[in-house]
N, C-alpha and C positions, 0 to 999 in steps of 0.2 A: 504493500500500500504506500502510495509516495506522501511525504514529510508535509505539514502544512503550508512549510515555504516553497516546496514545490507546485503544489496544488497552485499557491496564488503567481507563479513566476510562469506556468503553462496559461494560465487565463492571459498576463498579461502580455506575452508571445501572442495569444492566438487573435485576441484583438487589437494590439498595436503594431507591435514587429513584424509579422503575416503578411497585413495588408500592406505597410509601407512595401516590402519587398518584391512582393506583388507589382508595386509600381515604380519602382527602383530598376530604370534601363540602363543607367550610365554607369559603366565601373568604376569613374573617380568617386560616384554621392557611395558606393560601397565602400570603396577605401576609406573614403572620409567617416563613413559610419564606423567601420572597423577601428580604425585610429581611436577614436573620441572613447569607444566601449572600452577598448584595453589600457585607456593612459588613467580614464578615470573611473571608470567600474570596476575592471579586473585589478587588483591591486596586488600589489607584490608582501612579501611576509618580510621583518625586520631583516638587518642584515643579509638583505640580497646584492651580491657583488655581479654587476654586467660589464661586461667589457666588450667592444665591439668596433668592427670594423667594417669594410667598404663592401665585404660580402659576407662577413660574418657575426653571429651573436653570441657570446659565452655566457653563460648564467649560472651562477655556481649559490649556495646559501648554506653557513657552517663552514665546518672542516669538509672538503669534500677530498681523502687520500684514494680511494679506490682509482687502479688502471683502466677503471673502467670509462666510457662516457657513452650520453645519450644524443643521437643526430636526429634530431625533430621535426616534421614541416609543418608548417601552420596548413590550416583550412584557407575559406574567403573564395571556393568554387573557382580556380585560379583565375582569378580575377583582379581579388582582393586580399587584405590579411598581409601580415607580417611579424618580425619580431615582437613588435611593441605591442599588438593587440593579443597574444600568447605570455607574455612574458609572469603575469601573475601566475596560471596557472603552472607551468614550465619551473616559475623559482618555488613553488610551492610541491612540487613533483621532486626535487634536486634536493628539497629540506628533508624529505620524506625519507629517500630512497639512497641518499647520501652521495649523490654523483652529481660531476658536471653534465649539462644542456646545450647542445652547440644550435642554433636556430638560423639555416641559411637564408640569405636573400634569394630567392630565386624568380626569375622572370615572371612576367605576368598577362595574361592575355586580357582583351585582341589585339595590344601592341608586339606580342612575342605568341603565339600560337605556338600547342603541340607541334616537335619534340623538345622546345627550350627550355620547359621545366623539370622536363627527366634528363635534358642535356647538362643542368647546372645540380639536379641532384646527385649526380655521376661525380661530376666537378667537386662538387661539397666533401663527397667519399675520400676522392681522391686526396681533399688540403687534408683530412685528418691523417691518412697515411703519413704524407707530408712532412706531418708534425710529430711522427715517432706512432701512431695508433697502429695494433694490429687490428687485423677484420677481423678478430675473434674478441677482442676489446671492446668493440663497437654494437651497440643496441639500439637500431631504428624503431622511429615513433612517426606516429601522424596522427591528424584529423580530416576527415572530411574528404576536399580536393590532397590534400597534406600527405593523407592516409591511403588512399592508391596512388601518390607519388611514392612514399616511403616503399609497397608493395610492389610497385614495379621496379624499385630500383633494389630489393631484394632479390628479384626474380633474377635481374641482371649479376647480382653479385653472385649466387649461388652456382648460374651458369660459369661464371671467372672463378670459382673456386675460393671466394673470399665471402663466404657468411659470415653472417653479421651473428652475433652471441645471441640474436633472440629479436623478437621486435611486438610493441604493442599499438592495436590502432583503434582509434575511436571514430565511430560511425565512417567509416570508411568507404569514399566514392569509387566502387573497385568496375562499373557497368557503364559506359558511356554510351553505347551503342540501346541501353535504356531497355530492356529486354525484363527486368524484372517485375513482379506482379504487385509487390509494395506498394510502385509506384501510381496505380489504382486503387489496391484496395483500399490505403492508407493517406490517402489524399486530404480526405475530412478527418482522421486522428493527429495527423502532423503541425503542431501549433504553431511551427515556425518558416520551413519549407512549404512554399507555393510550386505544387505539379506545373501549373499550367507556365511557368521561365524556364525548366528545365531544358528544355527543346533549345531554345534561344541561347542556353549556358553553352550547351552543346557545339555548335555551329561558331558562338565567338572564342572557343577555344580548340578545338580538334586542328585547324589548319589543312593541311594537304593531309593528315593524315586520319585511314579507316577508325571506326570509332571504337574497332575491336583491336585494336595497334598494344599490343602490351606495354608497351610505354604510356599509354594514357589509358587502360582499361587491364590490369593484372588481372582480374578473373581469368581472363584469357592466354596469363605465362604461362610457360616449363616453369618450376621451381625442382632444383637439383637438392634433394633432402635439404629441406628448408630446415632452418632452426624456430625453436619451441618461438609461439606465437598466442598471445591473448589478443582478443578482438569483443571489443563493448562496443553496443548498440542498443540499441529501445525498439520496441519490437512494434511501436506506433509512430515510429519514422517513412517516411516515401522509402528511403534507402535502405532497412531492414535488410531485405532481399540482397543486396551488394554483399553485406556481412554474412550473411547466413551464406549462401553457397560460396563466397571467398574462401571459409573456413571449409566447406565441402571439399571444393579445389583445393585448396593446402594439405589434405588429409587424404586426397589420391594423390597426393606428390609423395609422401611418407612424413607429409609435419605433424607432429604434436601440438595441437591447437586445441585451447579454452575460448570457446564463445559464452560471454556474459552479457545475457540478457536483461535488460531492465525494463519495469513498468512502466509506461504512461510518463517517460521522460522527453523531453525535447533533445534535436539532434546535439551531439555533442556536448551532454552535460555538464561534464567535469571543468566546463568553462567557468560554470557560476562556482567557485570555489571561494567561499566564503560567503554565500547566500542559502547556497542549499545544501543538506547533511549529503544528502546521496552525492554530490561532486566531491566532498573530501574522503567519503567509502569508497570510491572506486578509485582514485587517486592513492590511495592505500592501500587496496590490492595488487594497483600496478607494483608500486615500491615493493610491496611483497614478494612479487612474481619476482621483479628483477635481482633481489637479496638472496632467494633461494638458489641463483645460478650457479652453476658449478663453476 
């Protein structure tokens, strides 16, 4: 049953946020919305250290000693979204879980269409090698568009022989080619996603490339024995479906996959972290998940 401050943050999605979205054509009023949400909604937890530069984000909070670190990509339907709109959740993930957070800049469409956001997440992989990381050190995260970037660029590592220690995605856009049944049934459950832009998302991001391209649509990778992989979703999302057979496909690859399910949450929960209990439960399973690694 969700938390009472759930309850009232899904009403307030389903009649404000919804419809604005709904009429939201231009990717700069998204970006700008994004911005404005993460600088002053999303807030960061005491001593959070960011350091950053011209394509990168570090986000560290504590002592963080572990070899380990986390390569994140924001949501925002690659459109929108960036560091600063993730960064509360992310320093609050890095408190939890006791690691660094790297959060790339990566292009954006329809000024950069499919494959520049899997070409710069490639990129991202690469500066951590770079900088002394092994790909067995390395724990991909996503959300949303984030979250089948993270998963395509999995696909890509496990084909190169460099998986990644594990990776966790939330509500994860893994169908572009839109073939899921969510995306009807759950049209009138989803308080926040409006079915009827998805088409439109489509089209100003794909570029020259098929919508089934594993680079912008992972459902559709090889993954060469993936490594262990959690995927949280809300089972009254349009995108449900993306999650549920993602982890299907991961699971005929030979991964080890937890799909965690939630009630009657809006996409991508764990954003409201510090509003609603359920974003800091699942935020503490991921650290769980990630602690138990061998």
């Amino acid at each position: 049953m969700a938390s009472v401050q759930l309850s009232l943050v899904n009403k307030f999605f389903r009649w404000c946020v919804k419809p604005q979205l709904r009429l939201t054509r231009r990717p700069a009023k998204a970006r700008l919305d994004m911005e404005v949400a993460g600088r002053f909604l999303f807030r960061k937890p005491p001593f959070t250290t960011v350091l950053s530069d011209d394509l990168d984000e570090f986000l560290s909070v504590g002592n963080c000693f572990s070899r380990r670190i986390i390569l994140y990509f924001h949501g925002g339907g690659y459109v929108a979204g960036s560091p600063a709109s993730h960064r509360g959740m992310l320093a609050q993930l890095s408190r939890l879980s006791g690691l660094r957070v790297v959060l790339p800049r990566y292009r954006l469409a329809p000024e950069h269409p499919a494959p520049a956001a899997f070409e710069d997440a490639c990129a991202a992989h690469r500066r951590l090698l770079e900088r002394g990381f092994h790909p067995g050190e390395i724990i991909l995260g996503g959300d949303s568009a984030g979250g089948g970037l993270a998963l395509a660029l999995m696909a890509h590592l496990t084909g190169q022989g460099q998986a990644p220690a594990a990776g966790f995605f939330l509500s994860p856009w893994t169908d572009l080619a839109l073939t899921g049944a969510s995306l009807l049934r759950n049209a009138t459950r989803d308080v926040i996603l409006p079915v009827s832009r998805v088409h439109d998302l489509v089209e100003m991001v794909r570029g020259d490339c098929a919508p089934t391209d594993p680079r912008l649509s992972p459902l559709y990778a090889d993954f060469a024995k993936p490594p262990p992989v959690q995927i949280y979703a809300s089972k009254s999302e349009i995108l449900w479906d993306d999650s549920r057979r993602m982890a299907e496909r991961l699971r005929d690859c030979g991964g080890r996959v937890v799909l965690s399910a939630q009630e009657d949450a809006p996409h991508v929960w764990p954003i409201l972290e510090g509003y609603v209990p359920e974003a800091r439960a699942t935020l503490k399973e991921i650290a769980a998940f990630i602690k138990q690694l061998p």
